[in-house]
N, CA and C atoms as an extended XYZ file, in Angstrom:
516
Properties=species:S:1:pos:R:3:atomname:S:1:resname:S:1:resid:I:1 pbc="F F F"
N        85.224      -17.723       44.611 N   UNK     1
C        84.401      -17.448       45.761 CA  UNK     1
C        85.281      -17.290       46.992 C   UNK     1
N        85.262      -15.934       47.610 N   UNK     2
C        85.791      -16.235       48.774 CA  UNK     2
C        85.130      -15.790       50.054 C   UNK     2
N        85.642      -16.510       50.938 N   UNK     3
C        85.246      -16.953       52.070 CA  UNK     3
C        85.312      -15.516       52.797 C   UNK     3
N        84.167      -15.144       53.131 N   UNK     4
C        84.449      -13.748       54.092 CA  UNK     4
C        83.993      -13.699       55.807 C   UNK     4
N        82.854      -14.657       55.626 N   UNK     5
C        82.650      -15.475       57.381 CA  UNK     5
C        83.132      -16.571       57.451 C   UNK     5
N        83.848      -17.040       58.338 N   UNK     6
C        84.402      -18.573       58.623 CA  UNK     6
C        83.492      -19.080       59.453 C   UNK     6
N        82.413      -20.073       58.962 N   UNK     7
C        81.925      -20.977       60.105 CA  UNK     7
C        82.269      -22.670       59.885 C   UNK     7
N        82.471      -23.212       61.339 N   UNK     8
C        83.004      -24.648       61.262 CA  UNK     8
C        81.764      -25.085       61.693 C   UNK     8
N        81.215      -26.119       61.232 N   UNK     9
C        79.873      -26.791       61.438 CA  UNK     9
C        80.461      -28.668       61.668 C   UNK     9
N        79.582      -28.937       62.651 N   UNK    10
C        79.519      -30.586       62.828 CA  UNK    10
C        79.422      -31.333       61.676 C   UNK    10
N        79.585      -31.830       61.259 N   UNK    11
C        79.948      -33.711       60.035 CA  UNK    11
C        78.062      -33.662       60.001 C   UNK    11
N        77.616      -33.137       58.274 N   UNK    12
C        76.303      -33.319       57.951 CA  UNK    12
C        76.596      -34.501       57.145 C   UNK    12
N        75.436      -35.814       57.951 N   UNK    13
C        75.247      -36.561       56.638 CA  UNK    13
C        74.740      -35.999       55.190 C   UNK    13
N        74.042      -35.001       55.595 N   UNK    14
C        73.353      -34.096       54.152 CA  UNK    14
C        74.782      -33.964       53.054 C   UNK    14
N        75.859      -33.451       53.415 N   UNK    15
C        76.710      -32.955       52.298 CA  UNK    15
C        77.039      -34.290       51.674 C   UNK    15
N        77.020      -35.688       51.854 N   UNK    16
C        76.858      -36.647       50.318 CA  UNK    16
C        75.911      -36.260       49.436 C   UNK    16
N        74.731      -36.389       49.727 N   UNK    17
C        73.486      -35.710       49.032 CA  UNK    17
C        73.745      -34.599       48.231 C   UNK    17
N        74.320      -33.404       48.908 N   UNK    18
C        74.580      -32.053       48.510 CA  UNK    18
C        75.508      -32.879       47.416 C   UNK    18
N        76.274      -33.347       47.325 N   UNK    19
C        77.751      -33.499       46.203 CA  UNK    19
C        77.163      -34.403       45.059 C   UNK    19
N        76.349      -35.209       45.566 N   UNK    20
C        75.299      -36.312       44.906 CA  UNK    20
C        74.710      -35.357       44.094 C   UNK    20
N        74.394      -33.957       43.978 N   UNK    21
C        73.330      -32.972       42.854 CA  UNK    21
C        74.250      -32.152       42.256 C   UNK    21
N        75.607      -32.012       43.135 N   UNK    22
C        75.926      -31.448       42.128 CA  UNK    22
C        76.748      -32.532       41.061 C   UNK    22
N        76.961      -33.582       41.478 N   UNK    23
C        77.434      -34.536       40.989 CA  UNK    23
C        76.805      -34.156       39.569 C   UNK    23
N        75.440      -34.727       39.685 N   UNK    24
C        74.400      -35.198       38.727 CA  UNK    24
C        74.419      -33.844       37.205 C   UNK    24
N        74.478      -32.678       38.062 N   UNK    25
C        74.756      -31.648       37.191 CA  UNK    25
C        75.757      -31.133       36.099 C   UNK    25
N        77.133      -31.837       36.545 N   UNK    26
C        78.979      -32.107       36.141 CA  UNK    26
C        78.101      -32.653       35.107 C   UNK    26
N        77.555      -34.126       35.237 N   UNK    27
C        77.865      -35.362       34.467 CA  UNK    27
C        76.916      -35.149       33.550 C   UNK    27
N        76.479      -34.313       33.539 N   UNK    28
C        75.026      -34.204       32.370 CA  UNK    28
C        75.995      -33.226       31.252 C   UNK    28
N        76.271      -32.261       32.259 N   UNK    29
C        76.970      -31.218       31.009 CA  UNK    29
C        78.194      -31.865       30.426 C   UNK    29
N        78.824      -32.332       31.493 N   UNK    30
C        80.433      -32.804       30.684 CA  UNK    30
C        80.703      -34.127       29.895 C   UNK    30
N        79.214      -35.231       30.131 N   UNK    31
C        79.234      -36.456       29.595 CA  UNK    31
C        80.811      -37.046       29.595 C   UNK    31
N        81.266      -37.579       28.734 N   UNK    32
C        82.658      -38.704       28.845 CA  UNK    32
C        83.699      -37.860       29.051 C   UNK    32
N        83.770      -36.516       28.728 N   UNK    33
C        84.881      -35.448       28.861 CA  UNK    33
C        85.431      -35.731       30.615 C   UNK    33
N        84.981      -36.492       31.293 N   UNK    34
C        84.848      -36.174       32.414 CA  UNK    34
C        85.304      -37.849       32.851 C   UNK    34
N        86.913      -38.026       33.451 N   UNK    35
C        86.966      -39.442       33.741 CA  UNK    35
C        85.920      -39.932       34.700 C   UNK    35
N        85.580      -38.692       35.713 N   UNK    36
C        85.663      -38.967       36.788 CA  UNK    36
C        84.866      -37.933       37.597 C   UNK    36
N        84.329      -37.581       38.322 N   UNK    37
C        83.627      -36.474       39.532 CA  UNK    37
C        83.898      -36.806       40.846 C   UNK    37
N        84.791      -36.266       41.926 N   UNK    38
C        85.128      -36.750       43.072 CA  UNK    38
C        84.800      -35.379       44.078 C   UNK    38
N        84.196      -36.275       45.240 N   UNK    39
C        83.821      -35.851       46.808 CA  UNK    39
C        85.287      -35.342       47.056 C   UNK    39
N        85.887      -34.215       47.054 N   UNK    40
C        87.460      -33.891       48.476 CA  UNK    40
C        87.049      -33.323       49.430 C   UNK    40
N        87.918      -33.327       50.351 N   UNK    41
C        87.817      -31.942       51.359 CA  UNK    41
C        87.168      -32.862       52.187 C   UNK    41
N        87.019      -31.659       53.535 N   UNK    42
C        86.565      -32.153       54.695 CA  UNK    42
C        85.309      -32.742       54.513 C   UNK    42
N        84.247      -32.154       53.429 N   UNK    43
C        82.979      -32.248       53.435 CA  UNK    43
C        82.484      -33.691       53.134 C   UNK    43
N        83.819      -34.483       52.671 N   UNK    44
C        83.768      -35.527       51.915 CA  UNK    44
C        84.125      -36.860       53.034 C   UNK    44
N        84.284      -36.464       54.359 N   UNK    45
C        85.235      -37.203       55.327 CA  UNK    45
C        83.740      -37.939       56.268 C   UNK    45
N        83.386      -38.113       57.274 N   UNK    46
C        82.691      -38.779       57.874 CA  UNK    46
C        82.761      -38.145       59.208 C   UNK    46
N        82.114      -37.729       60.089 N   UNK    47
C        82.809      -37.407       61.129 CA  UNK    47
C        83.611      -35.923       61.533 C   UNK    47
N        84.154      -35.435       60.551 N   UNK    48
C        84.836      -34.427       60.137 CA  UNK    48
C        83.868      -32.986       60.227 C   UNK    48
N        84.755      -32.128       61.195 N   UNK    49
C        83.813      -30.651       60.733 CA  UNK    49
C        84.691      -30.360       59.723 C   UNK    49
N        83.671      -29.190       59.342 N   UNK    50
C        84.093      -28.369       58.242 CA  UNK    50
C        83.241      -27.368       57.646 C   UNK    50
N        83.717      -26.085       56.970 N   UNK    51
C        82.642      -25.136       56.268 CA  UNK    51
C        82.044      -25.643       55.465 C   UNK    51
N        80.863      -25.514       55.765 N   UNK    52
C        79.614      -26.178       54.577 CA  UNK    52
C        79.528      -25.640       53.132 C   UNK    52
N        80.952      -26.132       52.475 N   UNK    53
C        81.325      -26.146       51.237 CA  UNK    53
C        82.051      -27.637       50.727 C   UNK    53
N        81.117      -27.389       49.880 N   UNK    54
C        81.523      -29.270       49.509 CA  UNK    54
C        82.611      -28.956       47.972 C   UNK    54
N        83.780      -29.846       48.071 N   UNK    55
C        84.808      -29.481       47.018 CA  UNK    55
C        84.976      -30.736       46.295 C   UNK    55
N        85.157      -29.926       45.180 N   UNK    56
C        84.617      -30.928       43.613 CA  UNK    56
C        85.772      -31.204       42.981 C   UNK    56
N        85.871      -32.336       42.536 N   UNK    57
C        87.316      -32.176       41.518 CA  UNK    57
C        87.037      -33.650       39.960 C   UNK    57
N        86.799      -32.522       38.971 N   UNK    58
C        86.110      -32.925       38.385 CA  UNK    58
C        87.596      -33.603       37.724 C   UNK    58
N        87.893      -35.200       37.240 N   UNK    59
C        88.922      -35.184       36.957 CA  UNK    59
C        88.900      -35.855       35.070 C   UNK    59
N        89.313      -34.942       34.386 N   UNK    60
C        89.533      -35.264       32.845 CA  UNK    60
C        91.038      -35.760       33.010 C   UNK    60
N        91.030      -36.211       31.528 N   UNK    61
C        92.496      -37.141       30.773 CA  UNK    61
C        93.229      -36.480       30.797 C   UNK    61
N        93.607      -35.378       30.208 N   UNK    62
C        94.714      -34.721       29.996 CA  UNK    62
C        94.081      -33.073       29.863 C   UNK    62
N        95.146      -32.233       29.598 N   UNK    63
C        94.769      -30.677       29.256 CA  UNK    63
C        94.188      -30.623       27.617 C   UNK    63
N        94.501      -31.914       26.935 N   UNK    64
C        93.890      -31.281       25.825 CA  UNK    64
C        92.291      -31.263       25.760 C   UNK    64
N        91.463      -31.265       26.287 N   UNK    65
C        90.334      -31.782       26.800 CA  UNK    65
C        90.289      -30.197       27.105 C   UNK    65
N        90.750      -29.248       27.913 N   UNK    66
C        90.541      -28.575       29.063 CA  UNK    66
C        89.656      -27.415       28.583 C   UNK    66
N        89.845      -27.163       27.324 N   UNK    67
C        88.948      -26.397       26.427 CA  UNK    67
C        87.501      -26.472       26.400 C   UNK    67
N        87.122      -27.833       25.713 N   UNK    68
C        85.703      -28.056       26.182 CA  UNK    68
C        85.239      -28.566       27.131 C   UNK    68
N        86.254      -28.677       27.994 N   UNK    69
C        85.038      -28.717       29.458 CA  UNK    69
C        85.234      -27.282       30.222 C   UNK    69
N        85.681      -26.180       29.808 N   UNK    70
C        85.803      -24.737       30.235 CA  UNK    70
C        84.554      -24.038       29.560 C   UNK    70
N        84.134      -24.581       28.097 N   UNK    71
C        82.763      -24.218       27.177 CA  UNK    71
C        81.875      -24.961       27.769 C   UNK    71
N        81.547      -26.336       27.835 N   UNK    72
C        80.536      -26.667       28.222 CA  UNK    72
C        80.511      -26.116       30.145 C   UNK    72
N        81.200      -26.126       31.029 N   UNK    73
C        81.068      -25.819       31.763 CA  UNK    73
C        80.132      -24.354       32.169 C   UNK    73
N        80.431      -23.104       31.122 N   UNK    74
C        80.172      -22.269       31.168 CA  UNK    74
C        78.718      -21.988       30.724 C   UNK    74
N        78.670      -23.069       29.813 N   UNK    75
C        77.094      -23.431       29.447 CA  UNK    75
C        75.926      -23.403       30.718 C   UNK    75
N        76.872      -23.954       31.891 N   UNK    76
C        75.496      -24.236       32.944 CA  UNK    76
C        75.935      -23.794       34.073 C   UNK    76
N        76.579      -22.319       33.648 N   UNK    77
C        76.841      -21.095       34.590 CA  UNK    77
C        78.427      -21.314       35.418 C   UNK    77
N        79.527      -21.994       35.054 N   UNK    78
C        80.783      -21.990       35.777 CA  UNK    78
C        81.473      -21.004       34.822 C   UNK    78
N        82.433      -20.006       35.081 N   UNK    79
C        83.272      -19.415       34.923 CA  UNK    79
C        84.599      -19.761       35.344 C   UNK    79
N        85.531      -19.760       34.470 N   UNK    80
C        87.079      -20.380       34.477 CA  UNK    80
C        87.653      -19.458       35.039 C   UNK    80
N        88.629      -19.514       36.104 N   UNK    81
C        89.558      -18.767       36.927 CA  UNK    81
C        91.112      -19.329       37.100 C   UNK    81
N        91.009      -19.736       36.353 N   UNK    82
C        92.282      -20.082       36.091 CA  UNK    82
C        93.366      -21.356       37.477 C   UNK    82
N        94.596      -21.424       37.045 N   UNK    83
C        94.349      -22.198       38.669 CA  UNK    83
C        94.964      -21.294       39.808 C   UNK    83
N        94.591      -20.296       39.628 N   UNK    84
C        94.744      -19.324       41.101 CA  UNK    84
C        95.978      -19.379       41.895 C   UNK    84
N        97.001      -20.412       40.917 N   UNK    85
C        98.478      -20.262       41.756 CA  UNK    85
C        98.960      -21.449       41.936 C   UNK    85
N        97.918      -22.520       41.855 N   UNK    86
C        98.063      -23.872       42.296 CA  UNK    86
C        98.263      -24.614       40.839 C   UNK    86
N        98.930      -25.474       40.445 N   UNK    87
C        99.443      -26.052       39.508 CA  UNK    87
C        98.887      -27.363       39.444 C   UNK    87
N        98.066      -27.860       38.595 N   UNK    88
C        97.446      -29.486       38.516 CA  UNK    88
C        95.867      -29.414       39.050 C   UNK    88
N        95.244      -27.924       38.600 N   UNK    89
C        94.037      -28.189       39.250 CA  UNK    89
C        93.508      -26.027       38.743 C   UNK    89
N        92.328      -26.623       38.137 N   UNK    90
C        91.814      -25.454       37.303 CA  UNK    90
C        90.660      -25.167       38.149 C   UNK    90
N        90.182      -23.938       38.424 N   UNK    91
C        88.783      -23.309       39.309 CA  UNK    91
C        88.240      -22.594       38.861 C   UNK    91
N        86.912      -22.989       39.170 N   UNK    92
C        85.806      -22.685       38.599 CA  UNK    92
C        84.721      -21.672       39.742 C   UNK    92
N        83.923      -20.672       39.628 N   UNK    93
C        83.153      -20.427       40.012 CA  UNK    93
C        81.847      -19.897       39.241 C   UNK    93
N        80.797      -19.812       40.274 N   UNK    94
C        79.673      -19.776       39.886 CA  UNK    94
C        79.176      -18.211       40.434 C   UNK    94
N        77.790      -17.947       39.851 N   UNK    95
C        77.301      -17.000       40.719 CA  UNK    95
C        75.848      -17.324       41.342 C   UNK    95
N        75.249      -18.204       40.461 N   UNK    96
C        73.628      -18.041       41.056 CA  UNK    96
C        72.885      -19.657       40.626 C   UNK    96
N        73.590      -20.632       41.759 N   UNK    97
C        73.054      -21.865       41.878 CA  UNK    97
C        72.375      -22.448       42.983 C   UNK    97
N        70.841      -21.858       43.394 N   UNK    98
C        70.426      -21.729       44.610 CA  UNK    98
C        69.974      -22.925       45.049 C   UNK    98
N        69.834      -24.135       44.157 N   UNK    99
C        69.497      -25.167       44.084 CA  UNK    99
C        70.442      -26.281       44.472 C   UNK    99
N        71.549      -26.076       44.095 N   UNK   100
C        72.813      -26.251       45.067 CA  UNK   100
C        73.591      -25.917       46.628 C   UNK   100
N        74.621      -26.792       47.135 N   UNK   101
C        75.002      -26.424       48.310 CA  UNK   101
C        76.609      -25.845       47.440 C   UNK   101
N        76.580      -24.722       48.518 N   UNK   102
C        78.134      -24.157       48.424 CA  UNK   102
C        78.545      -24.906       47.898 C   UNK   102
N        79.941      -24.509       47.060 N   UNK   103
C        80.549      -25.819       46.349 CA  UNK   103
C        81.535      -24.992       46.025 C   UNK   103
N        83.418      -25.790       45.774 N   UNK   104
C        84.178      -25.228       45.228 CA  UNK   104
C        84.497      -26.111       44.132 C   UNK   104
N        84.784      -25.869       42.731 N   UNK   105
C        84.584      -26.940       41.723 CA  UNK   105
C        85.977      -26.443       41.304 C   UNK   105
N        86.716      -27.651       40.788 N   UNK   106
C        88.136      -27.668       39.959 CA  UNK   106
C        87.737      -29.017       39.409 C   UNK   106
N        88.900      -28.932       38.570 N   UNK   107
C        89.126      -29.669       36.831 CA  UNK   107
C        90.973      -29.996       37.028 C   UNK   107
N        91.050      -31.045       37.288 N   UNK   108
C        92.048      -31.658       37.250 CA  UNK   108
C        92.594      -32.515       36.379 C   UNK   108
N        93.770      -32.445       35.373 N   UNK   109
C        93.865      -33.782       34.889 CA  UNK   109
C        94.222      -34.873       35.939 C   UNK   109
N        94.119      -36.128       35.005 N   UNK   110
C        94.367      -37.776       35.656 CA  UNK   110
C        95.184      -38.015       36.446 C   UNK   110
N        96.764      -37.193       36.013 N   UNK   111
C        98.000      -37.119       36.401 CA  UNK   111
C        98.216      -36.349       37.761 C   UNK   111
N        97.564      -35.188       37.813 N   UNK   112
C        97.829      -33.720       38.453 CA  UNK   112
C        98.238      -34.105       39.979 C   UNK   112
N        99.366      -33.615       40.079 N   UNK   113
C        99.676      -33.510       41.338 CA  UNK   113
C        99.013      -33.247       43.029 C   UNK   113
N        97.681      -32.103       42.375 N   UNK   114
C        96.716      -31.719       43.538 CA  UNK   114
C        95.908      -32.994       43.776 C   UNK   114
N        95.106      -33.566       42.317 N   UNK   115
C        94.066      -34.581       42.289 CA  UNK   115
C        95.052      -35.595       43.174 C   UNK   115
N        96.070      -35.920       43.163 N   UNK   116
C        96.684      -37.136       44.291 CA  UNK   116
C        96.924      -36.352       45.420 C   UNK   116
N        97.227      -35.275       45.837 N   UNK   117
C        97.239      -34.658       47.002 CA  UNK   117
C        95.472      -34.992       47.740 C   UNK   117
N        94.561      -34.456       47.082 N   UNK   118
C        93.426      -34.511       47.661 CA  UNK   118
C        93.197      -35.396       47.595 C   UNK   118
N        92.954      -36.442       47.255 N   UNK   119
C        92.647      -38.105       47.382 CA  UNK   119
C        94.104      -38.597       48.556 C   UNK   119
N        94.857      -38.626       48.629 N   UNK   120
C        95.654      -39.379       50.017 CA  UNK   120
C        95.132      -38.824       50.909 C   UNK   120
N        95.074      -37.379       51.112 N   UNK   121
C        94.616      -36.860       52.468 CA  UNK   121
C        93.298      -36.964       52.759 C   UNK   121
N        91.783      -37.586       51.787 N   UNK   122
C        90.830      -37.652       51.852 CA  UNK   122
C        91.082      -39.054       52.663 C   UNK   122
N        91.156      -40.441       51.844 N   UNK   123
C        91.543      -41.670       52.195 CA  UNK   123
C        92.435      -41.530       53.451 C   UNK   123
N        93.256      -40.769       53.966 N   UNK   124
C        93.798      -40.941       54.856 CA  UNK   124
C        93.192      -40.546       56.020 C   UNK   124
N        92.345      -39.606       55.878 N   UNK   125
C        91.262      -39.064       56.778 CA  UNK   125
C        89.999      -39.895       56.964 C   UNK   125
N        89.849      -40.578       56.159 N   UNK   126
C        88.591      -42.072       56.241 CA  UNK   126
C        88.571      -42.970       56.717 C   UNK   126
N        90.232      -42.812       57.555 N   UNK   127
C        90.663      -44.356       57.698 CA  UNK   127
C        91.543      -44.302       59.006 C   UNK   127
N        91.456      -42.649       59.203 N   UNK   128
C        92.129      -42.170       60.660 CA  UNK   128
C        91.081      -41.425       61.762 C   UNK   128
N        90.294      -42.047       62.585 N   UNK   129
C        89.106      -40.693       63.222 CA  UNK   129
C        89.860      -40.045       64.081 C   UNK   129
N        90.919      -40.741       65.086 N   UNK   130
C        91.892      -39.527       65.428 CA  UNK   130
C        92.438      -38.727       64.884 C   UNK   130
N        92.632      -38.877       63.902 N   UNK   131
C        93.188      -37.913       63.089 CA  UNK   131
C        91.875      -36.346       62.700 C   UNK   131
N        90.770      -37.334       62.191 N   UNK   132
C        89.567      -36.488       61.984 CA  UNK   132
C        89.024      -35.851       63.210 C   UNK   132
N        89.456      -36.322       64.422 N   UNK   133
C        89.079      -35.469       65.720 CA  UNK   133
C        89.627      -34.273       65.687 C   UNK   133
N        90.945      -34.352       65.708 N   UNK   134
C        91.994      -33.358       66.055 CA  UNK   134
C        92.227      -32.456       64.750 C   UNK   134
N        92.350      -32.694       63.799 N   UNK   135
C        91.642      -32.099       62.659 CA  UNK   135
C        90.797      -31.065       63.118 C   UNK   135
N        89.339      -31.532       63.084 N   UNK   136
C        88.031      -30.910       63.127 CA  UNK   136
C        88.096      -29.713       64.535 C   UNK   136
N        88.935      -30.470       65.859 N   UNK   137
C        89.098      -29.499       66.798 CA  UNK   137
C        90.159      -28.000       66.273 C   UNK   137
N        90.710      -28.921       65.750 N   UNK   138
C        91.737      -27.344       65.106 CA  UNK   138
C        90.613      -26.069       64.677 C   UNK   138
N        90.256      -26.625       63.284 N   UNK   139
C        89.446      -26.026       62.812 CA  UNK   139
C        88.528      -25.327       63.234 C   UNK   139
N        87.609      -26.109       64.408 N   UNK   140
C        86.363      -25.245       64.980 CA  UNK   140
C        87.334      -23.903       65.914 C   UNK   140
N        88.521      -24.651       66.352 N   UNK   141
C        89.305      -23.354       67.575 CA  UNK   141
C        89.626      -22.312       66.400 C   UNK   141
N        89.861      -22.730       65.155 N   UNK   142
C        90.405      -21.493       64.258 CA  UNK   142
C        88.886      -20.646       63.747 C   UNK   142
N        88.110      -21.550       63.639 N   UNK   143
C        87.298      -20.315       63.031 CA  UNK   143
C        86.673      -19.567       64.220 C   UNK   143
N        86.800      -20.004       65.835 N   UNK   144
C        86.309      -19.425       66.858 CA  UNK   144
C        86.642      -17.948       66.951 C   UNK   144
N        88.547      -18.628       66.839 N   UNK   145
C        89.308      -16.882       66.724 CA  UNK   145
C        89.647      -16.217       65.559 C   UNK   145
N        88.985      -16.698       64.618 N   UNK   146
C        89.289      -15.548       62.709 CA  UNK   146
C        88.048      -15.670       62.123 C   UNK   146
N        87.072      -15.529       62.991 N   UNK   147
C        85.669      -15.533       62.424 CA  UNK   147
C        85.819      -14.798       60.764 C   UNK   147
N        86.438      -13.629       60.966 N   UNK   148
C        86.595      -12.395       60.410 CA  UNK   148
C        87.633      -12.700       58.768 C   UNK   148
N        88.309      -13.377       59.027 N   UNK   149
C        89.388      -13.550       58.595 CA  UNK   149
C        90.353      -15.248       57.977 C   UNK   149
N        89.837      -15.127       56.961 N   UNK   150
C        90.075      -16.413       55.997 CA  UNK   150
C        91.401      -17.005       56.142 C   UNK   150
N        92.089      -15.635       56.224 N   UNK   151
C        94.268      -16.293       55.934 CA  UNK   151
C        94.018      -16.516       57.501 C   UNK   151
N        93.791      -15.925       58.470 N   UNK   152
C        94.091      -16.363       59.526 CA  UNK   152
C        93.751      -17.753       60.220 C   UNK   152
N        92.755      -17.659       59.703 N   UNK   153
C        91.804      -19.344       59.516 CA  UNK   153
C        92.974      -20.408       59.194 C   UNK   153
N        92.954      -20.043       57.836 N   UNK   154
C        93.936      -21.066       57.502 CA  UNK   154
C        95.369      -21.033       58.275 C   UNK   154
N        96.056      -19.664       58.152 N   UNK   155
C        97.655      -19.800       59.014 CA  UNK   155
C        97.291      -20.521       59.939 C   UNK   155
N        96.082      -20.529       60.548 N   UNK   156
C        96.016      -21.547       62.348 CA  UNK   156
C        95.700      -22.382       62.135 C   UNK   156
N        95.065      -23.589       61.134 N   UNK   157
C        95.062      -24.455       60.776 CA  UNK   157
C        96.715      -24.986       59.923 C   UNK   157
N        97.198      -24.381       59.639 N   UNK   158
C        98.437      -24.805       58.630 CA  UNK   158
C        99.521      -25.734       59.135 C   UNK   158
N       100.135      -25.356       60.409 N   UNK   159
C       100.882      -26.441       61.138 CA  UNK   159
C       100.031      -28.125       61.434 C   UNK   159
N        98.830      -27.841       61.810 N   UNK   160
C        97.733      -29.219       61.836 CA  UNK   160
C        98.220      -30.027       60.631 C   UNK   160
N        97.987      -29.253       59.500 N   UNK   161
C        97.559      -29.835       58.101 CA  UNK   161
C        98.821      -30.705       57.660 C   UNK   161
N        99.792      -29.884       57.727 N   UNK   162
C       101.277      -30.505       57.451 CA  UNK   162
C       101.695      -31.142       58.504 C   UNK   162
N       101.664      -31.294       59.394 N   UNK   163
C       101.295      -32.586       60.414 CA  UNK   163
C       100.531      -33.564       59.995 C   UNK   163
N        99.534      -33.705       59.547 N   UNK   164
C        98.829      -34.647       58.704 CA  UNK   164
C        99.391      -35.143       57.645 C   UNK   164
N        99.625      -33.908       56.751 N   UNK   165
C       100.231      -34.420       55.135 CA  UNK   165
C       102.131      -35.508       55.270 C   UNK   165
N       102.590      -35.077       56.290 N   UNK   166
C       103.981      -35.833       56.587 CA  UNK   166
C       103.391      -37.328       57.072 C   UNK   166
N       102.189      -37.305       57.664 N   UNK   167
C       101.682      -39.122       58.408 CA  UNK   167
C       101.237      -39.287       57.462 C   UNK   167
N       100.639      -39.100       55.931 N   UNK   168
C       100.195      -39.804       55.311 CA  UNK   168
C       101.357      -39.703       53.772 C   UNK   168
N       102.268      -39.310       54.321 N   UNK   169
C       103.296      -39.461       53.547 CA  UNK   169
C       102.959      -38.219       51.958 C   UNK   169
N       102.699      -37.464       52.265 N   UNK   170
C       102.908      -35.864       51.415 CA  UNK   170
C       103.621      -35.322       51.933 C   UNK   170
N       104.562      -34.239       50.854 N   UNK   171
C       105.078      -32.758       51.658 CA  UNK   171
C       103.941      -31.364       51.440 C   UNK   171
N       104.559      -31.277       52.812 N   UNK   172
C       103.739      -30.272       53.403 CA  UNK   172
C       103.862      -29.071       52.226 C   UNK   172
């Protein structure tokens, strides 16, 4: 799925709820295949703006697993995309879940390098609101000026982020 309008929206208590259904939906299809179902991303923070896309990271044991949760997944409409470049973290999209909120869904093993990337910077963002201020101000100033334009979004957010990821002890 990609992003072709950038809008930054105020911290909805609604998106627990929103992650709470799709939660419920993971865990039905993937039963034990599935260590784990985790809230990331901004949507997951308190306080925090962000595009009203809530990001999923569904986390299994290992890759040998990765098979049938790519079949059963597909069972209840996700399509495998491989990991798009990023290493330790598999993506998934959908086309027609109206019953759902936006959502970006990945499949991580236990180990994966991303699944600990997105969990420090989540926790570190839960536990910093200055941090989540200045954050969220980035963001709303970037999507002000790249309404249009996704990479630009992000390039103007990118110095923020790795500023963040060095205080909570990641490389950028």
């Amino acid at each position: 799925m990609k992003t072709t309008h950038v809008v930054v929206l105020p911290y909805d208590p609604k998106w627990k709820d929103d992650f709470t259904a799709i939660q419920a939906e993971l865990e039905a299809a993937l039963g034990d295949l599935a260590l784990g179902i985790e809230h990331v991303g901004s949507t997951s923070v308190e306080g925090m703006a962000a595009k009203p896309c809530i990001d999923v990271d569904v986390v299994i044991p290992d890759n040998s697993v990765l098979g049938e949760v790519i079949e059963r997944l597909a069972v209840i409409g996700y399509l495998h995309e491989g990991n798009l470049g990023i290493e330790g973290r598999e993506a998934f999209r959908y086309t027609d879940k109206p019953d759902l909120q936006l959502h970006h869904l990945y499949v991580c093993p236990a180990n994966s390098k991303e699944l600990h990337r997105h969990r420090v910077f989540r926790e570190f963002l839960r536990q910093n609101p200055e941090a989540v201020k200045r954050y969220s101000a980035v963001k709303e100033q970037a999507a002000r000026l790249f309404p249009e334009d996704i990479e630009g979004y992000m390039g103007y957010k990118a110095p923020c982020i790795e500023e963040l990821y060095r205080l909570c002890g990641l490389e950028p």
